[in-house]
N, C-alpha and C positions, 0 to 999 in steps of 0.2 A: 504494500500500500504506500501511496507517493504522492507529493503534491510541487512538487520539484521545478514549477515554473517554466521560463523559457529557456535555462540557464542547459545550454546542449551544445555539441563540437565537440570535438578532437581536443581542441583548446581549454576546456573544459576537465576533459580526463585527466589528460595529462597535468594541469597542476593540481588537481585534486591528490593526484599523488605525491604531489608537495605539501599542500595546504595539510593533509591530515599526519606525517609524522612531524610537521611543526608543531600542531596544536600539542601532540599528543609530548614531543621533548620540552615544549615552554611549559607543561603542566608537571613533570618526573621533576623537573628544577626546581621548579616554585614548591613544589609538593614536599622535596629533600626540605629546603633553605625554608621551608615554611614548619616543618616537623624540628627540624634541628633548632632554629633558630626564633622562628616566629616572628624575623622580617622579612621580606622579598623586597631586593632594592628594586627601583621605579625603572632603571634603565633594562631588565627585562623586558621588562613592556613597551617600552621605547622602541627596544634591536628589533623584537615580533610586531607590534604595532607598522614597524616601516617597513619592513619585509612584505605585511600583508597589504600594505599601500599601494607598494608597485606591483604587486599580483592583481590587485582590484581594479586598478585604473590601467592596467594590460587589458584583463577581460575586457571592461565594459569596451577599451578601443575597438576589440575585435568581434565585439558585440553577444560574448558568451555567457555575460552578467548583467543582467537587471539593474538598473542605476533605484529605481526605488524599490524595490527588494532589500538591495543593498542597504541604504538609507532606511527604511525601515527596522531591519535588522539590528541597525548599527543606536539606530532611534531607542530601540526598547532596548536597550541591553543599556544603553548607558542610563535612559531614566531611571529604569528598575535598580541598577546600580547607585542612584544617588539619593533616592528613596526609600531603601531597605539602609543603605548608610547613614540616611538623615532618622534615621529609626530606630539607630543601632543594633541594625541586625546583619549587618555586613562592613565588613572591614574595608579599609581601602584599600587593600591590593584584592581582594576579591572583587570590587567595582572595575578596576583596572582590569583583574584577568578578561571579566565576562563584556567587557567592550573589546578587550584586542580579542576575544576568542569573535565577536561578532566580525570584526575586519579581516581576520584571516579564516575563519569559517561559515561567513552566514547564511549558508543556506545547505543542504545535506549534498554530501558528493553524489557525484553522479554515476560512480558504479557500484552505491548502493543496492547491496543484496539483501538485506533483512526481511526476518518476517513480520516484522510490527509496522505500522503508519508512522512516514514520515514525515512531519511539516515542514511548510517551505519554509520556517524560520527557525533555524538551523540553533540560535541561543536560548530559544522558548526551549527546545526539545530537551537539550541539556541541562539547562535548570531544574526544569521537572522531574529529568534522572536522577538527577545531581540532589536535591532534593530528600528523594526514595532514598539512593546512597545511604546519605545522612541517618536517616528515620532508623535503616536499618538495623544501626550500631545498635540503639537501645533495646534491642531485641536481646544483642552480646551483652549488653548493659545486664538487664533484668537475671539472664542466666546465669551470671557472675555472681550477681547478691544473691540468689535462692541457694546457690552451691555454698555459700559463705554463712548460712544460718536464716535470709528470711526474715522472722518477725524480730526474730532475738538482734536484729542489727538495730533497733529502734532503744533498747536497755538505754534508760539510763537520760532519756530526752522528755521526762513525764509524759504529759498525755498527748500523742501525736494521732489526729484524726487517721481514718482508712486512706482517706483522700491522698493526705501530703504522703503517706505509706507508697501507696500504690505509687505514685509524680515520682517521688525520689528512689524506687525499686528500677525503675527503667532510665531517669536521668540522673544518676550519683552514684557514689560510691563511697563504702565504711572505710578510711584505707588508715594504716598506722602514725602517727602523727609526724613519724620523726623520717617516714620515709618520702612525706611530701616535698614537693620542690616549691610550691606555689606559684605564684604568677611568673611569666603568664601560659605556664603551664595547667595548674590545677589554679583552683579558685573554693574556697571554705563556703558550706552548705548550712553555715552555722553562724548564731550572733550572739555576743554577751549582752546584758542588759542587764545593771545592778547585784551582778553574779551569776544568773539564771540564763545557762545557756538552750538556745530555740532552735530549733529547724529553719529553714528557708527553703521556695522552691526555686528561688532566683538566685544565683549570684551578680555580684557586682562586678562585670569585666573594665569597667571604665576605670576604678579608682584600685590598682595597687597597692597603691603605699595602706589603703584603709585593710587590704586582705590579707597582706605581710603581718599590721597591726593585731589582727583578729586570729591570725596561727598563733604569733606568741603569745596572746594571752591566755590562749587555750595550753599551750606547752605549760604557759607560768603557772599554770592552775593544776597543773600533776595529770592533765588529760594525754591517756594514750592513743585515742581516735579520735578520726576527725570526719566528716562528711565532707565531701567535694567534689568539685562538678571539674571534669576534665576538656579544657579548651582544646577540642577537635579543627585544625587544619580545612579550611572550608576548600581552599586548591584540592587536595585530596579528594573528597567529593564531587569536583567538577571532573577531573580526570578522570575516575569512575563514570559519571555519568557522559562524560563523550564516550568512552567507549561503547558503553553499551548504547549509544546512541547510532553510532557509524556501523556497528556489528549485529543490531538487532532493530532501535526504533526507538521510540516516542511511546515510555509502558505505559501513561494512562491513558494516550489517545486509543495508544491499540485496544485496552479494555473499552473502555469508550464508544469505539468504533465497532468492538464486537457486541458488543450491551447492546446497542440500537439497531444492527443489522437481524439481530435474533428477533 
């Protein structure tokens, strides 16, 4: 299933077979320097961003690429980038990736074999993988804390509704106090107040210095666990979701797609 536009030629194929080991090496780098480090310098984006520049403005001379496909493309991936950023739900180098992924990828290659539906807007699809990726983790999440005791991971937090039980069994983790590294790797699931330490189902990734503050007091306090929410690599997720974008499709259009045809 395809929706693939005008975008056809020779011209076409053949840098699609460029276009998709770049996306897939600017995401293994970012992914490393993003896991390892948890910065991705700008001028990544930059070397890929101009690469995919003179690929796009090739096409459209030789008329293989859609100018507002393109634009479109390039339209939703930077807004959604700076709206999910102004919301803090995306970092800036993940606004960065999914704009140059929209320049050097925006639309699905064209020797697309998958079985799922493909849409013509090659960063929507990925997202939405990208997305699932994500989700999936707390699946590994939940599994990890049932294997680790369950309800006995709560000991010691007074009375914690089923609710915050259930939120923090798929998003958090019991881990040892002294094995944590904290920001901006892990982030505390946990808050003093007047002595009485609480749950949360949010962490604060913005302020640091206050989650640094909120381990030691918990260490000063003779506590040997901590609850924490572990800062996942969003690059990681996109790389996953191109893939399985370029090798299978677009997984909720295809459900979607098959929900309505039945």
């Amino acid at each position: 299933m395809s929706t693939l536009g005008n975008r056809v030629g020779c011209e076409a194929v053949m840098l699609d077979y460029i276009r998709v080991p770049l996306v897939v090496l600017m995401f293994l780098y970012g992914s490393y320097k993003d896991i390892k480090t948890r910065e991705i310098s700008d001028i990544v984006w930059i070397v890929f961003g101009s690469i995919a520049v003179v690929l796009d403005v090739y096409e459209l001379w030789v008329g293989s690429l859609n100018l507002v496909t393109l634009l479109v493309s390039v339209g939703f991936s930077v807004v959604f980038g700076l709206l999910t950023g102004y919301l803090g739900l995306f970092g800036e180098a993940d606004t960065l990736a999914l704009a140059t992924l929209a320049l050097l990828s925006p639309v699905s290659p064209v020797f697309f074999v998958g079985i799922g539906f493909q849409s013509l807007l090659m960063p929507l699809s990925v997202l939405s993988n990208s997305v699932l990726m994500a989700a999936s983790l707390a699946i590994v999440v939940l599994g990890m804390n049932l294997l680790d005791g369950g309800k006995d991971l709560f000991v010691g937090y007074g009375s914690v509704g089923w609710v915050t039980r259930i939120i923090l069994l798929f998003t958090g983790r019991r881990a040892r106090l002294d094995k944590v590294r904290g920001p901006p790797y892990e982030y505390p699931l946990e808050r003093i107040n007047d002595g009485i330490v609480s749950l949360t189902l949010r962490p604060d990734i913005s302020n640091d210095e206050k989650a640094v503050t909120i381990l030691k007091k918990l260490k000063d306090d003779g506590r040997e666990h901590v609850w924490v929410s572990y800062s996942i690599p969003f690059i990681v997720a996109l790389l996953l979701g191109y893939l399985v974008t370029v090798f299978y499709g677009d997984i909720v259009m295809t459900l979607l797609w098959s929900y309505f045809r039945v």
